[in-house]
C-alpha positions in Angstrom: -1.0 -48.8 -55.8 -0.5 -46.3 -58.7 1.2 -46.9 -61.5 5.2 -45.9 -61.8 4.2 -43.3 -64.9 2.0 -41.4 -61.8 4.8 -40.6 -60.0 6.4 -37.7 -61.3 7.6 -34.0 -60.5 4.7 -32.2 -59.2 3.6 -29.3 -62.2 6.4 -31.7 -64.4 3.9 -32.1 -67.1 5.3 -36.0 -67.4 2.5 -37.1 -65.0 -0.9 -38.4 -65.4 -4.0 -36.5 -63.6 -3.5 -39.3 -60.9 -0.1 -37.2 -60.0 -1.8 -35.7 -57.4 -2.1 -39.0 -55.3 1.6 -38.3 -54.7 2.2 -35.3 -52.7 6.0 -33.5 -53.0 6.3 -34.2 -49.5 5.7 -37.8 -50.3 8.4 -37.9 -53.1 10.8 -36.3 -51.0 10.1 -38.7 -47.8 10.3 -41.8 -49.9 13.5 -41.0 -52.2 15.0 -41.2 -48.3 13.9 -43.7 -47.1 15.0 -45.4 -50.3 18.3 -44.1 -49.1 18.2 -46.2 -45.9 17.1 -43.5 -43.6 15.0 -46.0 -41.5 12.4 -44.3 -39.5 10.4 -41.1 -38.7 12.5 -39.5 -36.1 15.3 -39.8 -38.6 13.3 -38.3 -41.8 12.1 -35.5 -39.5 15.6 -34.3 -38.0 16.6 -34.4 -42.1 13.7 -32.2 -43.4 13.8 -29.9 -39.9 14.7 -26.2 -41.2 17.9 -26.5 -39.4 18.5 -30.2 -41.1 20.6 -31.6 -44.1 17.5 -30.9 -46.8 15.4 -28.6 -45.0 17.7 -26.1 -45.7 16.5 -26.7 -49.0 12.9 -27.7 -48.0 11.4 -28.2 -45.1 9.0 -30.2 -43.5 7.5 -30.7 -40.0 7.7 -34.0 -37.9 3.5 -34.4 -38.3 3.8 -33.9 -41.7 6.3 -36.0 -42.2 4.6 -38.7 -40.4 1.3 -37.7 -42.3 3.5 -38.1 -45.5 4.9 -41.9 -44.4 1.3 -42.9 -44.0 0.3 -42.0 -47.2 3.2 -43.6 -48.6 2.3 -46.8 -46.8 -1.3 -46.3 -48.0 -0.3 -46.1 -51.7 1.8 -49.7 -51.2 5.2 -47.5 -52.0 6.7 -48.2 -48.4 6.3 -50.9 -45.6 6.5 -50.8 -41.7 8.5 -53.6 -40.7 9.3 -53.7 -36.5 10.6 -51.5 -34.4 14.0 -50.5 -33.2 15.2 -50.6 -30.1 13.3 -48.3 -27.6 9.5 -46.9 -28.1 7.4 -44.9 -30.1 5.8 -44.2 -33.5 9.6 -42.9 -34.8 11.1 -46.2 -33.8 9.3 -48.0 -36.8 11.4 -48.7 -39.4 10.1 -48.2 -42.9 11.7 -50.0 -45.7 10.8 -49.0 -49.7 8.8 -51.6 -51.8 10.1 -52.7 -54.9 7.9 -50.0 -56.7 8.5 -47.5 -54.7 12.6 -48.0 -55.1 11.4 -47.6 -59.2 9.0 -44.6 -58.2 12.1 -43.0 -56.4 14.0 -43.3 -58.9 11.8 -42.0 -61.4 11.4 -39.0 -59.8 15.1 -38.3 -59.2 15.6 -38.6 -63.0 12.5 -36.6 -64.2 13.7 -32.5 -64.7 11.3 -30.0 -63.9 9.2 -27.7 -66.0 8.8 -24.7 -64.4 11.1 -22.1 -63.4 9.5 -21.4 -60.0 10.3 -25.2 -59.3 14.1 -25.0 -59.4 14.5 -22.9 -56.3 12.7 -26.0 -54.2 11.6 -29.5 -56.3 15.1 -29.5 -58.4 17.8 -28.3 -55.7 16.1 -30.8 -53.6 16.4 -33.9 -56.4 20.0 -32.5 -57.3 21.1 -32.8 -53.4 19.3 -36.5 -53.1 20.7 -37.7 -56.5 24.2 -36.2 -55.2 24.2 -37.8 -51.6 23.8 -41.9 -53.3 26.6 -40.4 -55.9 24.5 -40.2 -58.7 26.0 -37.5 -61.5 23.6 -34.2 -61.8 25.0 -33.4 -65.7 22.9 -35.5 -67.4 19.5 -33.9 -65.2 21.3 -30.9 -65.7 21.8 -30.8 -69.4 18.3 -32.0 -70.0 16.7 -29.1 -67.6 18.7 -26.5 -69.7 17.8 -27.7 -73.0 13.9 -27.8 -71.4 14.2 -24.2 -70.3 15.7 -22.6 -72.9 12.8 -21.9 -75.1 11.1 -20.2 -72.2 14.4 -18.3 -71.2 14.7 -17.2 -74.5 11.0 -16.0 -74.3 11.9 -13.8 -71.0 15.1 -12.6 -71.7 13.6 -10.4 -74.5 12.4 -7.4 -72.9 11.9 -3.5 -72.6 13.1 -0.7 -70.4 9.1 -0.2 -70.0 8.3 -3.1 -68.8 6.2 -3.6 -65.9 7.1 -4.9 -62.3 5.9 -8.6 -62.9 8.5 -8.6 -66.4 11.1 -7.5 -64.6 10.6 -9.9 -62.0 10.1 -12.8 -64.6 13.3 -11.8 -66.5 15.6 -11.6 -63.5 14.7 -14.8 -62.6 15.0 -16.5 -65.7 18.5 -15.2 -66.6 19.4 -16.5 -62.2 17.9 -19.6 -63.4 20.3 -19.8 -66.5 23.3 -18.8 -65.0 22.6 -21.2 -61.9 22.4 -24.2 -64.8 25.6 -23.0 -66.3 27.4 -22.8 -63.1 25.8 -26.3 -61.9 26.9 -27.9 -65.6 30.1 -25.6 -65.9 31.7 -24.4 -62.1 34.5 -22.5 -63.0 37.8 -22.8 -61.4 38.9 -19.5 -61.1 38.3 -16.7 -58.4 36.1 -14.4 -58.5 37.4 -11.9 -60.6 38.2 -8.3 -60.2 36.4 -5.7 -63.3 38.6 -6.4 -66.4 40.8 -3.6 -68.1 39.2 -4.1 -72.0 41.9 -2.9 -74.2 40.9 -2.9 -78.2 42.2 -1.1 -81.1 38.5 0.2 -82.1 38.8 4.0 -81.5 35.0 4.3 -81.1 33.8 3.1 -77.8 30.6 3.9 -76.7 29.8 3.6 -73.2 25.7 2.9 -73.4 22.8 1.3 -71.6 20.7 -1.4 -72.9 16.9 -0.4 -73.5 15.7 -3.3 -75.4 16.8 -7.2 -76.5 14.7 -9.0 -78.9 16.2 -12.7 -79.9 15.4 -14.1 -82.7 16.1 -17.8 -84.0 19.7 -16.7 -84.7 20.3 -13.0 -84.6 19.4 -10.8 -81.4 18.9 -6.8 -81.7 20.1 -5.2 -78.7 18.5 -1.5 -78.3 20.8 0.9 -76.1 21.1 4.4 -75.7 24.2 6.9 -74.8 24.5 9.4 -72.1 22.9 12.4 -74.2 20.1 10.3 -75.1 21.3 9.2 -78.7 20.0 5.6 -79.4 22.1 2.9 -80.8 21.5 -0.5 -82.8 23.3 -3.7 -82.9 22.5 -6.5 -84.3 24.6 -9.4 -82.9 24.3 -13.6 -83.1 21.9 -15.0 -80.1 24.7 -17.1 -78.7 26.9 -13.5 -77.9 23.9 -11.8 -76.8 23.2 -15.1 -74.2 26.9 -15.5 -73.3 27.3 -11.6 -72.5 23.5 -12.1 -70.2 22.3 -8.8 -71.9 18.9 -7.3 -70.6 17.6 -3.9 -70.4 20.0 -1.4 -67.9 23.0 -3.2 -68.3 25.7 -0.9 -68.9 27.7 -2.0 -72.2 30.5 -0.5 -74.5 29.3 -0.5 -78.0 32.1 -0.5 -80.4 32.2 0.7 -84.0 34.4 -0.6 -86.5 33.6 0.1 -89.9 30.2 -1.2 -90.7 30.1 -3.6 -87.9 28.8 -2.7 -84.3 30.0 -5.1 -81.5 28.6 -4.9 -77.6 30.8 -5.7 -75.0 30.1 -6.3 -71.4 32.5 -6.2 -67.9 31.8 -9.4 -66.3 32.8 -9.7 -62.0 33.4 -13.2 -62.7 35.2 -15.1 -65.2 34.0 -18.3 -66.7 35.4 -21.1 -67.5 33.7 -24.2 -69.4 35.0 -27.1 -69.4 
């Protein structure tokens, strides 16, 4: 049987090399069946495309089975009986002690890739969330973990390439799906705001460039005729306002300072 530091998020980084003894589908199979879903047929209709979590992730029924024998194999789950009728899906499966602490191990560990939210951590936040576990403190820890690399992303060109593009948008979706997980706001979506200030000298612009650094971000943007324009504005507005190359902003000029503002579709609201 492995140890309980093996089990972790697949590509987590918290795992030993022995990780790979424990499949995804594995983790996912025995965090239910720690959950009292008792047999194969059961697992299966969960993890079918159509079922609870395989509209998250799916799996199908001989790879599910494949999975509950490996589990069995690695001492994390037992057969014990059947159930009424016939049949390999009538056996029910019960967790061991280690795998109940293997379970929850995984359910606690964030991930460390962005690619991973869209499948390993929706999954773990919809099986933390159905045995009422709270998803903040996962949530909070997966934010703080990301933001270095988010920061990294987020500061970009209009020239670059496919692939940055690609990288970027994802990484400000995955920040702005943490927010809204960690802060859902209350309010409607919101129709385009009027923005009403007493700054004569509002320049309606694109972004062409964001570079953060540790507490001040330069935003690059340019105005219709081509003119380029400069502000230099703290990191926090530039991650609250989401700015990125082809956004369209106002910048306003007030004396010596240069502010950026950005129509937003939906208001916030943190809590």
């Amino acid at each position: 049987m492995p140890s309980m530091a093996t089990i972790g998020a697949r590509g987590s980084g918290t795992a030993d090399s022995s990780t790979a003894d424990v499949p995804f589908a594995e983790r996912v199979c025995l965090a239910l069946i720690t959950q009292k879903v008792s047999h194969g047929w059961a697992l299966g209709s969960l993890l079918a495309p159509d079922g609870e979590v395989g509209r998250i992730w799916s799996l199908s029924r001989p790879l599910t089975y494949r999975a509950i024998d490996g589990l069995v194999d690695k001492g994390l789950i037992t057969r014990r009986g059947h159930a009424a009728g016939r049949g390999r899906d009538r056996v029910i499966l019960a967790p061991t002690p280690g795998g109940r602490r293997a379970a929850r191990r995984w359910l606690d560990e964030p991930v460390q890739h962005l690619r991973d939210v869209r499948t390993e951590l929706l999954v773990k936040l919809h099986l933390r969330a159905r045995i009422g576990l709270d998803n903040e403190p996962l949530l909070a820890v997966q934010r703080q973990i990301f933001a270095p690399a988010i920061e990294v992303l987020t500061s970009s060109d209009v020239d670059d390439d496919l692939v940055d593009v690609w990288r970027r948008e994802s990484a400000r979706a995955v920040r702005r799906f943490l927010d809204h997980a960690l802060y859902p706001s209350s309010d409607a979506i919101a129709t385009k705001p009027e923005i009403q200030l007493s700054a004569r000298n509002q320049l309606h612009s694109v972004i062409t460039k964001v570079r953060h650094g540790e507490v001040m971000s330069t935003v690059n943007a340019v105005l219709g005729d081509g003119q380029p324009l400069t502000a230099a504005i703290t990191k926090d507005a530039a991650t609250d306002l989401d700015l990125a190359p082809g956004d369209s902003v106002v910048v306003i000029i007030k004396s010596t300072e240069v502010i950026v503002a950005k129509e937003s579709l939906v208001g916030e609201q943190r809590q």
